[in-house]
C-alpha positions as CSV (number, residue, x, y, z in Angstrom):
1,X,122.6,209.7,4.2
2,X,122.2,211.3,7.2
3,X,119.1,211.5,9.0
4,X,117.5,214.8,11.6
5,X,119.2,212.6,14.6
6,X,122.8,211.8,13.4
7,X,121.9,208.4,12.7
8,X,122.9,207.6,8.7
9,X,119.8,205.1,7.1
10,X,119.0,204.3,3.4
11,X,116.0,205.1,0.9
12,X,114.3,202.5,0.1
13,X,116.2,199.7,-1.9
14,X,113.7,198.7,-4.0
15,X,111.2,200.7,-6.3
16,X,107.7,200.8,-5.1
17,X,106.2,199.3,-8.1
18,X,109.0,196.1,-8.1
19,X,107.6,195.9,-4.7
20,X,104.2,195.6,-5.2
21,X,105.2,193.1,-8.1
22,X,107.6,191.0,-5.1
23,X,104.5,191.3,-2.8
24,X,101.6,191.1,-5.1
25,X,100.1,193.3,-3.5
26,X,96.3,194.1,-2.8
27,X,95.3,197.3,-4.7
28,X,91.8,196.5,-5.2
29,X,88.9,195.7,-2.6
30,X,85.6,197.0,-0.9
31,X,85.1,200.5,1.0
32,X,82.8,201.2,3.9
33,X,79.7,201.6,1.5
34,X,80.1,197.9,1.4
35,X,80.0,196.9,4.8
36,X,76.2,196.2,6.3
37,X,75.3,198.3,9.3
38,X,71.6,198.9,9.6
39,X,71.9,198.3,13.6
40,X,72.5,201.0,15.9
41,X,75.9,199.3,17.2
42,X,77.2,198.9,13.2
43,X,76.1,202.7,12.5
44,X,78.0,203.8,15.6
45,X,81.0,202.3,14.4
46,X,80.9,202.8,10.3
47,X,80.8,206.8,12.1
48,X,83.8,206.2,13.9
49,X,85.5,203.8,10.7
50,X,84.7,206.9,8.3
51,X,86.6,209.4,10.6
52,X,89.4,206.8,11.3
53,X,90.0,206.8,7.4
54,X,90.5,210.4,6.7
55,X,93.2,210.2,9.6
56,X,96.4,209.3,9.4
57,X,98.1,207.7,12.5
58,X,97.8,204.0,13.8
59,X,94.3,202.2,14.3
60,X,93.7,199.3,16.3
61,X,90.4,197.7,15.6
62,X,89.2,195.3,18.4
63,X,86.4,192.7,18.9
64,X,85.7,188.8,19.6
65,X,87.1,186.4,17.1
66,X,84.7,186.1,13.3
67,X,83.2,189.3,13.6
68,X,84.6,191.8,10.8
69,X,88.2,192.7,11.8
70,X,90.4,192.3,9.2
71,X,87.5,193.4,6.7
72,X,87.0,196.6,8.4
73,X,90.4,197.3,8.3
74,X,90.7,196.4,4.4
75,X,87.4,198.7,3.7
76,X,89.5,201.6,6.1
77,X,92.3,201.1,3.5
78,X,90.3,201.6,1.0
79,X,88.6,204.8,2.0
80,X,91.4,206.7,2.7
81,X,93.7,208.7,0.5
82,X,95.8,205.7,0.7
83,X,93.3,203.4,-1.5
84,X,95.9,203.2,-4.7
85,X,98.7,202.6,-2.3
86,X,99.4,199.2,-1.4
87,X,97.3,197.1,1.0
88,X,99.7,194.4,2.8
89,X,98.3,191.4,5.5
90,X,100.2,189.6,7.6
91,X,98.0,187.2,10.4
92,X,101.1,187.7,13.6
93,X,99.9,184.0,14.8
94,X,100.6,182.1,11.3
95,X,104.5,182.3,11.5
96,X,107.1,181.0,14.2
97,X,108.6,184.5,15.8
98,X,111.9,183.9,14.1
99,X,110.0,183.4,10.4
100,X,108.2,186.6,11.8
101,X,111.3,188.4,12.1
102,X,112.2,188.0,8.4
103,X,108.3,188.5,7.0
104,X,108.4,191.6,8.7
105,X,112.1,193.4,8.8
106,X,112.9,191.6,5.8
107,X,117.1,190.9,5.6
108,X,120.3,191.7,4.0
109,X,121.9,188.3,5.0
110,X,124.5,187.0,2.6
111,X,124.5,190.0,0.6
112,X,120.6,188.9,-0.6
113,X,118.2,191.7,0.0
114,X,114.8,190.8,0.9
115,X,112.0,193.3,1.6
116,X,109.8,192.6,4.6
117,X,105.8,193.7,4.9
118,X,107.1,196.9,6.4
119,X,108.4,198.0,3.2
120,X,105.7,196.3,1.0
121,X,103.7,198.5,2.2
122,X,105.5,202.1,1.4
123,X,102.6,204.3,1.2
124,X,100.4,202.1,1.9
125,X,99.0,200.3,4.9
126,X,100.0,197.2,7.0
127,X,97.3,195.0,8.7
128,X,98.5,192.9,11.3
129,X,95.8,191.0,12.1
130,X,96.3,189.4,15.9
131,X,98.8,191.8,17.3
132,X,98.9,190.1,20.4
133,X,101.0,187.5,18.9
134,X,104.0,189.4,18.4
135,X,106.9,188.3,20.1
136,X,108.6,191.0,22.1
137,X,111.3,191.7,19.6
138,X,109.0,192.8,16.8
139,X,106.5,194.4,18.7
140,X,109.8,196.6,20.0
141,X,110.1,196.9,16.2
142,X,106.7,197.8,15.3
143,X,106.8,200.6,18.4
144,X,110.0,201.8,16.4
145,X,108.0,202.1,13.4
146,X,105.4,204.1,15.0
147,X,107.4,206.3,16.8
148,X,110.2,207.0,14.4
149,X,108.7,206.0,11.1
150,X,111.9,203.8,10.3
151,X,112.7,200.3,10.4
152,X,115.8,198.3,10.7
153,X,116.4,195.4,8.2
154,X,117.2,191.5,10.2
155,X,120.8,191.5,10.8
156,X,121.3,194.7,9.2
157,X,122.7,198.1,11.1
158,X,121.0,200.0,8.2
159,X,117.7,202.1,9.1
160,X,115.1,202.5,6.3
161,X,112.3,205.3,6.8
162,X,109.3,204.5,5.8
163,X,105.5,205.8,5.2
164,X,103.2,203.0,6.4
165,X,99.8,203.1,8.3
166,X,100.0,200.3,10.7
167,X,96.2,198.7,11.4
168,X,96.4,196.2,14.1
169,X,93.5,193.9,14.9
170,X,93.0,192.1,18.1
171,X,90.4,189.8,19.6
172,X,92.3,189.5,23.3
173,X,92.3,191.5,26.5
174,X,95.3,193.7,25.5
175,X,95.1,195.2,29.2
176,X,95.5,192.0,30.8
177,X,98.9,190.9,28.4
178,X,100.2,194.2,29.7
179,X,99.7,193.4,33.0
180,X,101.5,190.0,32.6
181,X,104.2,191.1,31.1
182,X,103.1,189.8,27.2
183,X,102.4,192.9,25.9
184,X,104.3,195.9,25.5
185,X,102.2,198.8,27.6
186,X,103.9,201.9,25.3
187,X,102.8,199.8,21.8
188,X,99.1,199.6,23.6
189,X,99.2,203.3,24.0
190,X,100.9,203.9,20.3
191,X,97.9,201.8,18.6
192,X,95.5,203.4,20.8
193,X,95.4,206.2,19.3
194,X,92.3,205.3,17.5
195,X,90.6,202.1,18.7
196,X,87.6,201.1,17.1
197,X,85.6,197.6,18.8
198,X,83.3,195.4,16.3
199,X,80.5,194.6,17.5
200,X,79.7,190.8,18.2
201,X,76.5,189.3,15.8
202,X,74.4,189.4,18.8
203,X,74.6,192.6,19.6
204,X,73.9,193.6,16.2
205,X,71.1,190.7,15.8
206,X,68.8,193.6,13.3
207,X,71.5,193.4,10.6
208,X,70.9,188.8,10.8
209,X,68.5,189.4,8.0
210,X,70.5,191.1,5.3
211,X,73.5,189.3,5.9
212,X,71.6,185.8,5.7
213,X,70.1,187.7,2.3
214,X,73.7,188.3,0.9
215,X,74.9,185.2,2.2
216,X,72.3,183.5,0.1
217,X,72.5,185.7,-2.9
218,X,76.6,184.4,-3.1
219,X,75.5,180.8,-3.3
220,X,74.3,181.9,-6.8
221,X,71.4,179.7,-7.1
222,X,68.5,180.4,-9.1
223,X,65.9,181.1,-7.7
224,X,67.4,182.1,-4.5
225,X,66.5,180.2,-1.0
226,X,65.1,181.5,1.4
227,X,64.3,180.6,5.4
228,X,61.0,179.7,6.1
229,X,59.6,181.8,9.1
230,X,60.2,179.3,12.0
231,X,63.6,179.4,10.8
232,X,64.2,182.6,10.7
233,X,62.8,182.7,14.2
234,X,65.5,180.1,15.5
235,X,68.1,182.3,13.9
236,X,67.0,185.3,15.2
237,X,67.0,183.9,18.4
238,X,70.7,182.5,18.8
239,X,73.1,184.0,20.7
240,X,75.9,183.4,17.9
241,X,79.2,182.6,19.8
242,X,80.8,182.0,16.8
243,X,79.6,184.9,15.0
244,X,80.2,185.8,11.6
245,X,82.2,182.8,11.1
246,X,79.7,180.3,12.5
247,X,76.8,182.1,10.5
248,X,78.7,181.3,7.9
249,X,78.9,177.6,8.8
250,X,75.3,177.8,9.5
251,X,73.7,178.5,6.4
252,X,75.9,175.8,4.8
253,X,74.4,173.4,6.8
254,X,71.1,174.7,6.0
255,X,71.7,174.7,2.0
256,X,73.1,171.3,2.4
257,X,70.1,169.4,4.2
258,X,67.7,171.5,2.1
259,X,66.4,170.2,-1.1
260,X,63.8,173.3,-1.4
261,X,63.4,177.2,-2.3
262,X,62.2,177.2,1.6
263,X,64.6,175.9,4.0
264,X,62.9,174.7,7.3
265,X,63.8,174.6,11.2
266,X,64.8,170.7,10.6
267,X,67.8,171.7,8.3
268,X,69.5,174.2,10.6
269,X,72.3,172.9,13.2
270,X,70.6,171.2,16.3
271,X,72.3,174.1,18.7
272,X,70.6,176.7,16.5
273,X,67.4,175.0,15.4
274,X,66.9,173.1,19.2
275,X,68.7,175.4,21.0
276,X,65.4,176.8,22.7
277,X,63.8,173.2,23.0
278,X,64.9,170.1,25.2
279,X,66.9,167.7,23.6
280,X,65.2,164.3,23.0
281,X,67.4,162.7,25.7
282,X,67.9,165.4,28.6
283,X,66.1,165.1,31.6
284,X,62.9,167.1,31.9
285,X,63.3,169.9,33.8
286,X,66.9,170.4,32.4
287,X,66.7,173.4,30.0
288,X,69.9,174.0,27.5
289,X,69.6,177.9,28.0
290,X,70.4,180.2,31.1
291,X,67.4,182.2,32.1
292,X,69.3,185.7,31.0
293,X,69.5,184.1,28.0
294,X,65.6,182.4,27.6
295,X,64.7,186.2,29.1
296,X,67.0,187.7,25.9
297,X,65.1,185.3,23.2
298,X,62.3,185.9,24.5
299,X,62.3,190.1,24.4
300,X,64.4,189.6,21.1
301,X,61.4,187.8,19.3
302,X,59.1,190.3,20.8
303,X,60.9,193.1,18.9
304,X,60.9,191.7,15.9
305,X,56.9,191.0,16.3
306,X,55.9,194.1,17.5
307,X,58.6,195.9,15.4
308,X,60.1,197.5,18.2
309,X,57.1,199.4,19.2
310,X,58.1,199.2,23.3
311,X,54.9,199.7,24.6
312,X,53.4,196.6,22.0
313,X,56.5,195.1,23.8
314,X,56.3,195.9,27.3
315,X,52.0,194.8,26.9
316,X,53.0,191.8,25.2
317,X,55.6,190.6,27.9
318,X,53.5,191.8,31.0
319,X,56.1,194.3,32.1
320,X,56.1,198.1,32.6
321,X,57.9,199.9,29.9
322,X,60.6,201.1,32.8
323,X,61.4,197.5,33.3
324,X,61.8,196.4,29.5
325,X,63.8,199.9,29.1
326,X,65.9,198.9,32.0
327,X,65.8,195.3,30.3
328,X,66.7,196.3,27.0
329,X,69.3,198.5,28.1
330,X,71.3,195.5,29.9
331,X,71.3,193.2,27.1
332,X,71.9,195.6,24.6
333,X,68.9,195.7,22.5
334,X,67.9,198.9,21.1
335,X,63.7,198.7,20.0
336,X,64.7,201.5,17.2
337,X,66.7,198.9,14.9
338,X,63.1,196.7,14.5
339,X,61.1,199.6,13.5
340,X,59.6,199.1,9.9
């Protein structure tokens, strides 16, 4: 038929529930309720996550590698008006960039129609989780998409328009791609349109104790462990370069070594449970932490114990309350997520 621009494209070729059969599609999952955010950074961006949901243009959701993307952009889906619609994933680094053409465009090669996750998701929303793998030609397609709302099939001339919210998650500089050339700037600026940044796990260290709590709770053991206070300490004061994902790998290791209801210091990793000690075998004098980050552990466990009371702080630490204000500012900490 044809469309506003001259240009003749097709309705969709398939119905949208033999799609969702083709794609098995997610229609089921967790909203924001479920997502822990008793830190001032996680609040800040549940706001933001709510108001991104009753919108409906493009969302790119942004943030270091383990630390909640593709999660947040499942519980967006399913807080929107769009939650009985289909929910379709596709991970933009898994696939070669010619498979990616097909998984994405889908074809009409040799007279065999194949729908791609574009159309999958008809009505729904697409989550392509590390954008910045895109080769050039699909990330031309994709900035089609958002501009036109239509798609062209792989080695078709055929234009399909379609109604998809596109959530693209990232964990590189985006601005720095551009700048060399391996991202497109106009598909920056199309996504940008609402960009939301995950925090890392240490800059949202107050919400370590509840996730620990529901990490434990899933092992389903009766009764359930728990860390002994020493610990908890050590866990409170890594810095988590790994975040969720090596929190994850953490406790593991801790329910594996751990015969116990109370799981000790000993059965953590030796980076976490060590990583404020010297090792057995450095040379004296040769700490494994820079000062910043001795100077973070240090005002960290300090919150916790004085329960963010900044004066009990600033007393305990032998600093004015300008300085640890001017401290806590720089690394982030805010005294009101260790009150109670």
């Amino acid at each position: 038929m044809p469309g506003p621009d001259g240009v003749s494209f097709i309705a969709l070729l398939h119905p949208l529930d033999r799609l969702r059969a083709l794609g098995q599609l997610r229609q089921t999952g967790q909203d924001l309720a479920t997502l822990t955010g008793a830190s001032s950074a996680m609040a800040k961006l549940l706001r933001s996550a709510h108001q991104a949901a009753s919108s409906q243009g493009a969302i790119l959701i942004r943030g270091e590698e383990e630390v909640g993307k593709a999660r947040l952009a499942e519980a967006i889906h399913f807080a929107s008006e769009r939650a009985s619609a289909p929910l379709v994933s596709l991970n933009c680094q898994a696939l070669p960039s010619e498979r990616m053409a097909l998984e994405l465009m889908g074809s009409d090669e040799a007279g065999q129609e194949r729908a791609g996750k574009f159309e999958l998701a008809h009505g729904g929303t697409l989550v392509l989780e590390q954008v910045e793998y895109l080769a050039a030609p699909m990330q031309a397609a994709l900035l089609q998409l958002l501009k036109t709302g239509r798609i062209q099939r792989f080695d078709s001339a055929r234009l399909l328009p379609l109604r998809v919210r596109i959530v693209a998650t990232s964990s590189a500089d985006l601005e720095q791609r551009v700048q060399e050339g391996r991202f497109g700037r106009q598909l920056l600026y199309a996504l940008q349109g609402c960009e939301l940044w995950v925090p890392s796990l240490r800059e949202r260290i107050a919400d370590l104790p509840t996730l620990i709590a529901q990490q434990l709770q899933a092992q389903g053991r009766e009764p359930a462990p728990r860390f002994s206070r020493a610990a908890l300490d050590c866990l409170l004061a890594y810095s988590w370069p790994g975040n969720l994902g090596e929190l994850r790998s953490a406790l593991a290791h801790a329910l594996l070594h751990c015969d116990e209801g109370v799981i000790p210091p000993e059965a953590l990793p030796a980076a976490i449970s060590q990583g404020h000690r010297l090792l057995a075998d450095e040379v004296v004098g040769q700490p494994l932490l820079t000062l910043a980050e001795l100077e973070r552990q240090a005002i960290l466990r300090c919150a916790h114990a004085c329960k963010g009371q900044v004066s009990q702080m600033a007393q305990h630490l032998g600093i004015s309350r300008t300085t640890l204000w001017r401290r806590l500012k720089l690394i982030g900490i805010d005294p009101a997520d260790y009150h109670g």
